[in-house]
C-alpha positions as CSV (number, residue, x, y, z in Angstrom):
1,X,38.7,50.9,58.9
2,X,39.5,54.2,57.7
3,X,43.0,54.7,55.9
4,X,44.5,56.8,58.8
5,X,43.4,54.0,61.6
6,X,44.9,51.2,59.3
7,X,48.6,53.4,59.1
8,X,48.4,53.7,62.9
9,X,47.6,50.3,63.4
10,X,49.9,49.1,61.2
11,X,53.0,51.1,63.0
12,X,52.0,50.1,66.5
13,X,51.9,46.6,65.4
14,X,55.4,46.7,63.9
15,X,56.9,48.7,66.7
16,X,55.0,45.9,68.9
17,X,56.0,43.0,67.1
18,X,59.6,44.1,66.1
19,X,60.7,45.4,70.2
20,X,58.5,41.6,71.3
21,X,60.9,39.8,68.7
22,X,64.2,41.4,69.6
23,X,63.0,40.7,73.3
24,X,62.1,37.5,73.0
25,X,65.3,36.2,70.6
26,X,67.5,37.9,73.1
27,X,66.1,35.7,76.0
28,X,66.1,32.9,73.9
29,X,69.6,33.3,72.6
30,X,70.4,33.7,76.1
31,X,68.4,30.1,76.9
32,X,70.0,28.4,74.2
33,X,73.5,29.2,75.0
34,X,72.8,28.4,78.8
35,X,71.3,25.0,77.9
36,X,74.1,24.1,75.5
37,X,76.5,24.6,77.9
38,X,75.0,22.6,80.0
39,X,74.3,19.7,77.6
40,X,77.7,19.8,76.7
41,X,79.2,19.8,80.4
42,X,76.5,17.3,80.8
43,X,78.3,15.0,78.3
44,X,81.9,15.8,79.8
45,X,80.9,14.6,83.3
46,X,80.5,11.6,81.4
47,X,84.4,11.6,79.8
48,X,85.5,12.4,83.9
49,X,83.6,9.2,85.0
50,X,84.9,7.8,82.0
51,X,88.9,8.9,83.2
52,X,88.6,7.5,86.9
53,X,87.2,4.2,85.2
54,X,90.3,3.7,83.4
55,X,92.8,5.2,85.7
56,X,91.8,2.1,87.8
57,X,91.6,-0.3,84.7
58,X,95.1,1.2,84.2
59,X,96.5,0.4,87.6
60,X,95.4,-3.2,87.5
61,X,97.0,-3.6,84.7
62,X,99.9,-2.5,85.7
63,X,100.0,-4.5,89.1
64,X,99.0,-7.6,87.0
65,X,101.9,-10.8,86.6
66,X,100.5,-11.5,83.1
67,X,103.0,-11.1,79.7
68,X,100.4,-9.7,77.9
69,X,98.5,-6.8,78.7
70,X,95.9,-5.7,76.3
71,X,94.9,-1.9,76.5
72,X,91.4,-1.4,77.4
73,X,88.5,0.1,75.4
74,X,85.3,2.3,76.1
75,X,82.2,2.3,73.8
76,X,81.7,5.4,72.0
77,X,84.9,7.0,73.4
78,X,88.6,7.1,72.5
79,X,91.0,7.5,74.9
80,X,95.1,7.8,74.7
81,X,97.8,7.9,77.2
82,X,100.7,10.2,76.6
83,X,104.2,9.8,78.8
84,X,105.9,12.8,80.9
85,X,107.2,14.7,77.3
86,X,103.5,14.7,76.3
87,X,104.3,12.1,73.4
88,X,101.2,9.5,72.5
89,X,102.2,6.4,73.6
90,X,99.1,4.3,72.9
91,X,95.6,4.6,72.6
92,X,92.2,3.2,70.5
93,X,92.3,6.0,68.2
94,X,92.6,5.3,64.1
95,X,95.7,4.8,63.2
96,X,97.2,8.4,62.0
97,X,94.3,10.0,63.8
98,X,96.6,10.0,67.1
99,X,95.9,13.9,68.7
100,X,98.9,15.2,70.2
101,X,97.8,17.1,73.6
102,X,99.3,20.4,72.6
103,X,97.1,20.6,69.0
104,X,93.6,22.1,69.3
105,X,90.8,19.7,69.3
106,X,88.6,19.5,66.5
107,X,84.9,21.5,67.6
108,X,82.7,18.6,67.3
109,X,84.8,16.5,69.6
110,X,84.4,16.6,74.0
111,X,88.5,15.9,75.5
112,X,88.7,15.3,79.1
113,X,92.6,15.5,79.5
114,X,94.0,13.9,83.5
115,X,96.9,13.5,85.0
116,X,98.1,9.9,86.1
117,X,99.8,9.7,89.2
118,X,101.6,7.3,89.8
119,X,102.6,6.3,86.4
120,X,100.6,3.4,85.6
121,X,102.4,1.8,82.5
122,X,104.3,5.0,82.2
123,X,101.4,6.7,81.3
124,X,101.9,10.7,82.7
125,X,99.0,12.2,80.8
126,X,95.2,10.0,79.9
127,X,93.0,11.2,77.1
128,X,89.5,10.2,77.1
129,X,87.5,11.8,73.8
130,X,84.1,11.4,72.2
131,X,82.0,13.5,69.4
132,X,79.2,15.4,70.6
133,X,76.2,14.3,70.8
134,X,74.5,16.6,69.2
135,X,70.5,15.2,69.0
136,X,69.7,16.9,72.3
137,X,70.9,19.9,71.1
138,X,68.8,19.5,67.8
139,X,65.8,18.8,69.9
140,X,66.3,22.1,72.2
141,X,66.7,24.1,69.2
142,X,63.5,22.6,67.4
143,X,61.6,23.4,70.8
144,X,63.5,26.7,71.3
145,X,61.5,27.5,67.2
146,X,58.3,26.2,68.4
147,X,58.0,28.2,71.2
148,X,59.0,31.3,69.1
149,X,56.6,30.6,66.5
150,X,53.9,30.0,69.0
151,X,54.9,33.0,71.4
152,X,54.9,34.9,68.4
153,X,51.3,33.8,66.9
154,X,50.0,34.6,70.2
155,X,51.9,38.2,70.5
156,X,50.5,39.1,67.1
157,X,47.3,37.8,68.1
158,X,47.7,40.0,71.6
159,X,49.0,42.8,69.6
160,X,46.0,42.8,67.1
161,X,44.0,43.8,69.6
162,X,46.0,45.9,71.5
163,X,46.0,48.3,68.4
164,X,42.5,48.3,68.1
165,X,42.1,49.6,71.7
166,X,45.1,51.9,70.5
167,X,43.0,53.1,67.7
168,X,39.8,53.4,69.2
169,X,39.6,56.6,70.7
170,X,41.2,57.6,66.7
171,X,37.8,56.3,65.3
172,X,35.5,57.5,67.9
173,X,37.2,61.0,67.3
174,X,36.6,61.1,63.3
175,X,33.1,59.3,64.2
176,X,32.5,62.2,66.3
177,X,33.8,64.6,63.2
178,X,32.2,63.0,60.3
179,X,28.8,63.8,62.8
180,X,29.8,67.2,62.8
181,X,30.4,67.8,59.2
182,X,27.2,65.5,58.8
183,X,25.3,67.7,60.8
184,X,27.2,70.8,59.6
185,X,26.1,70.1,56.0
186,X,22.7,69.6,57.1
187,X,22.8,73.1,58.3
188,X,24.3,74.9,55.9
189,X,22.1,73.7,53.1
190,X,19.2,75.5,53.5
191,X,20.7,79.2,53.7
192,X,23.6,78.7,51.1
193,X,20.7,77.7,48.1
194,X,18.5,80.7,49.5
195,X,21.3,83.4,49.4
196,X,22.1,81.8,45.6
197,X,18.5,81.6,44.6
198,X,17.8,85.5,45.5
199,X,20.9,86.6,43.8
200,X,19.8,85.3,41.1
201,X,16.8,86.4,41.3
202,X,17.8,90.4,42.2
203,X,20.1,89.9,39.1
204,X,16.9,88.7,37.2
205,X,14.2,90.9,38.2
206,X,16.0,94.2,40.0
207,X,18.3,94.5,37.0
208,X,21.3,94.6,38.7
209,X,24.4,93.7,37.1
210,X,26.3,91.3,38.8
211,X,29.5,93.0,38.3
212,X,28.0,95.5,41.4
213,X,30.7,95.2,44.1
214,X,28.3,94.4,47.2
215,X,26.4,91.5,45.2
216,X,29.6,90.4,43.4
217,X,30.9,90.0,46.9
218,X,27.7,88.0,48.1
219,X,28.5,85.8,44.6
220,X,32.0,85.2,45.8
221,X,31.1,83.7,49.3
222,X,27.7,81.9,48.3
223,X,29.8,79.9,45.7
224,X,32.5,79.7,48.1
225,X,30.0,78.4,50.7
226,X,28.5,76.0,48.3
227,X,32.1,74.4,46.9
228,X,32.4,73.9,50.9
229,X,29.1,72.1,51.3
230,X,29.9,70.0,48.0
231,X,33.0,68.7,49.5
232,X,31.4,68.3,53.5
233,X,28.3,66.1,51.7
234,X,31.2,64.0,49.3
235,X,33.8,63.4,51.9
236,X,30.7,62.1,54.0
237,X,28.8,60.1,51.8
238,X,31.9,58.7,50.1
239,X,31.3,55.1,50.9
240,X,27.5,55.5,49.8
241,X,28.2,57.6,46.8
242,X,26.3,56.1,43.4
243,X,28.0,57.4,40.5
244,X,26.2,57.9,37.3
245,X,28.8,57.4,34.9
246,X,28.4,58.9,31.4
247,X,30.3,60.2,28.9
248,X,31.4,64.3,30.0
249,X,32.5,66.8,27.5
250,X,35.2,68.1,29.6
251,X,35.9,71.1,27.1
252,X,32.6,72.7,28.1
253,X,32.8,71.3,31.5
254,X,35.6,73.5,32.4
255,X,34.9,76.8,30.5
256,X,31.9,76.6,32.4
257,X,33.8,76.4,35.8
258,X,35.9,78.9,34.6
259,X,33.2,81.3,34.0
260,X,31.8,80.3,37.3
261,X,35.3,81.1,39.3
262,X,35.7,84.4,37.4
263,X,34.7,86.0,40.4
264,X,37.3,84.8,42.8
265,X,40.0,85.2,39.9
266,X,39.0,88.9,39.7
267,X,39.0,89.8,43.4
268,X,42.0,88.6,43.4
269,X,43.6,90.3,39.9
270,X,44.8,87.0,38.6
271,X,45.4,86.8,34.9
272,X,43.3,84.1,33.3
273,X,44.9,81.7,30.3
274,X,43.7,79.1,29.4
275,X,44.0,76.3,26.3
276,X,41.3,73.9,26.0
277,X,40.6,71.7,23.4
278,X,37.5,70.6,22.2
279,X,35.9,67.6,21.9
280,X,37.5,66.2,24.8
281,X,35.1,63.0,26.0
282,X,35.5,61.5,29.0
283,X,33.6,58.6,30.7
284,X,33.2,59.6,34.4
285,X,30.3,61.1,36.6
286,X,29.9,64.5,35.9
287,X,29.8,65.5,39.9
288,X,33.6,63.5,39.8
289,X,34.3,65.7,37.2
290,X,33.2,69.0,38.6
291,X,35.2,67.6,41.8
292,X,38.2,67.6,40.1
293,X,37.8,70.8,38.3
294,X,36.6,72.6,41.0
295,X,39.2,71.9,43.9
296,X,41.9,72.4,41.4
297,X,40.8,75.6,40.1
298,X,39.5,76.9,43.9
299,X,43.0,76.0,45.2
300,X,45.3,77.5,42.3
301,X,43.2,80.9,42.7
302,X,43.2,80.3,46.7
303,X,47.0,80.0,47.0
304,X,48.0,82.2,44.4
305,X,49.8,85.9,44.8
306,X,47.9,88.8,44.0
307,X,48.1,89.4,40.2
308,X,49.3,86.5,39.5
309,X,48.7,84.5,36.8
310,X,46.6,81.3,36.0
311,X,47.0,78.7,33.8
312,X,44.4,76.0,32.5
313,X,45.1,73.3,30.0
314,X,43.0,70.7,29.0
315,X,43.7,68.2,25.6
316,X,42.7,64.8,25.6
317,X,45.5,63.2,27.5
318,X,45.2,65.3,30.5
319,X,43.7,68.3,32.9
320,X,46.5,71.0,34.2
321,X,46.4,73.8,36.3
322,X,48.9,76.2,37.3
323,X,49.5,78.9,39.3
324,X,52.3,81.3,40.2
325,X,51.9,80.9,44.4
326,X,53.6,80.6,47.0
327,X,54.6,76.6,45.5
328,X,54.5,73.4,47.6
329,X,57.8,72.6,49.6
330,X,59.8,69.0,49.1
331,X,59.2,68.1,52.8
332,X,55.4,68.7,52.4
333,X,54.6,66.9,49.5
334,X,54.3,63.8,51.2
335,X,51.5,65.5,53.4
336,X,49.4,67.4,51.3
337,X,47.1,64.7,49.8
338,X,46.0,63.2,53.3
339,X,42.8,64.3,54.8
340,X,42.5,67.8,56.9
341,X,46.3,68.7,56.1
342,X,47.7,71.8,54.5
343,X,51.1,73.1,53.3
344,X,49.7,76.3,53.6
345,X,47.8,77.8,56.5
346,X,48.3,81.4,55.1
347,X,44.2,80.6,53.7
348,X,41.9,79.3,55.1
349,X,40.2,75.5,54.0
350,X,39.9,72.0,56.0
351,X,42.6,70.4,53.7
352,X,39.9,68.4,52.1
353,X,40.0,69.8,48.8
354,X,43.2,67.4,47.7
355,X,42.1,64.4,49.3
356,X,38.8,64.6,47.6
357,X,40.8,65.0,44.2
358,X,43.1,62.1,45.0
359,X,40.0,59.7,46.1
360,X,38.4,60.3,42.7
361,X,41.7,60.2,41.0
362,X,42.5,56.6,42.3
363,X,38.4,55.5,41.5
364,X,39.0,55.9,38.4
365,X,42.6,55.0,37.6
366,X,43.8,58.3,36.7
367,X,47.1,59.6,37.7
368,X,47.7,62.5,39.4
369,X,51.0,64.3,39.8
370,X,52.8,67.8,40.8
371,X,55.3,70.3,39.6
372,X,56.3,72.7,42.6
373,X,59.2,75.6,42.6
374,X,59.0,77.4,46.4
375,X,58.2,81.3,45.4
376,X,57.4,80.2,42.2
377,X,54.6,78.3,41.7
378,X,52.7,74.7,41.4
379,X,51.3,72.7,38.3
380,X,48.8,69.8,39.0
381,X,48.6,67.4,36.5
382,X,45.5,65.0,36.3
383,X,46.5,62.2,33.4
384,X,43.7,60.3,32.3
């Protein structure tokens, strides 16, 4: 899966998952507070049933003969009765735990609060109590996570493949284009090494110099042509690429491309310095290297101003290349290293060249940075 398909995928699935999960915790939120309720109420049914029980035990008591009445008790309750002032007369509460009907009960505890009418015993006001029970609670929360969990392994699952079908038509798309520029650079082989091969030769054997204004022009677009079909053939046999790699004198290397861009530079009045040292080794594949060298150089020249100026330094720590263009904008720096994008589209190009730069960069572990003032001008800096 390509880079582009996996950023896609990967923001479907999180506006997926994240919209499913605030969905799903809503109506679960919504569950759980119903069901708690009802648990709870539940429970207090229990405390009324509890109430009538001993409002009854209370009036037998009272109608009884017998000296000694002894106040009744409920298992796992409390109760109290309270006269007509609201003051706790008696009850099966701790001593010093007494609640007084006008203080707020604590949150753990269920109070069913009734009238007495008549006033058995004088009792005005009984009081029946008991803590929550909270296991079933515990048990719908514990179920209320499973299903989460679950309903979220399967929306993953569903979502998963949901993106794929969302991507598809994405890959089948750059399937279709990587055809095209398969096909394209099948094409364009043939006549680009021709036209090179008999400017060479008319330079050779016609003794023409090459500085000639029609065959300097016919220079300019056969290497311009052939940079093209260099980066078509890389960006589509990438994957499949073997890399010879070997130790490069980059020195040489890039006074060699120089000389090989001085065409471009000229038609375009650009002032050439550069400071390279020698001796600079590096262990890489030499087409890697002309990669970087040549996108670098083709897009400084590309984007720069008409007698402008170019800069090219080269030491052992790193390859730089500046220009005095139109520069690279804060919002599009973001941009310009993915594939077939441009912060430019005063020139022409696919937007390739970068990408190809920052694919080799990141093969080898080099890191690759840029200085940009708008109006002013842009430095890319390759560190080794």
């Amino acid at each position: 899966m390509l880079s582009s398909e996996k950023r896609s995928l990967i923001r479907f699935l999180v506006i997926y998952l994240a919209s499913t999960f605030l969905l799903f915790s809503l109506a679960a939120w919504v569950f759980y507070a119903s069901s708690k309720h009802h648990l709870i109420e539940k429970q207090r049914d229990r405390l009324k049933y509890e109430a009538k029980h001993m409002q009854s035990v209370l009036r037998s008591l009272h109608q009884s003969n017998s000296q000694r009445v002894v106040y009744p008790r409920i298992k796992g309750m409390d109760t109290a009765i309270y006269d007509l002032d609201r003051h706790y007369i008696f009850g099966s509460f701790p001593k010093g735990s007494e609640p007084a009907l006008d203080k707020k009960i604590p949150e753990d505890m269920i109070v069913y609060i009734e009238r007495v009418e008549p006033h058995y015993l004088g009792a005005a006001y009984l009081l029946v109590a008991k803590k929550i029970d909270f296991t079933p609670i515990r048990e719908l929360e514990r179920n209320i996570i499973l299903f989460m969990l679950a309903a979220g392994l399967f929306f993953a699952v569903l979502g998963y493949f949901l993106g794929r079908l969302f991507v598809a038509p994405m890959r089948q798309a750059i399937e279709q284009m990587n055809r095209f520029i398969q096909d394209t650079t099948h094409e364009l082989n043939t006549p680009i090494s021709t036209i090179l091969t008999n400017v060479e030769m008319i330079e050779t054997f016609e003794k023409c110099s090459s500085a000639d204004e029609e065959l300097r022009r016919i220079t300019i677009a056969s290497q311009t042509l052939s940079r093209i079909y260099d980066d078509l053939t890389y960006l589509n046999l990438n994957h499949h690429y073997h890399r010879n790699v070997e130790k490069v004198d980059m020195g040489r290397l890039v006074e060699e491309r120089l000389v090989y861009f001085r065409g471009m530079a000229e038609a375009k009045h650009l002032d050439v310095h550069s400071e390279i040292d020698e001796n600079v080794m590096l262990t890489v594949d030499r087409n890697d290297a002309l990669r970087l060298v040549d996108n670098l150089l083709s897009n400084a020249i590309k984007y720069n101003r008409p007698g402008g100026r170019l800069k090219v330094v080269l030491d052992s720590k790193k390859f730089e290349v500046t220009d005095t263009g139109s520069g690279i904008r804060k919002r599009d720096m973001a941009m310009i290293l993915q594939r077939f994008k441009r912060a430019d589209s005063s020139e022409g190009g696919f937007g390739i060249g970068l990408d190809i730069v920052n694919q080799v960069v990141k093969s080898y572990g080099y890191r690759l940075s840029f200085d940009s003032v708008p109006q002013k001008g842009t430095t890319v800096r390759i560190i080794w």
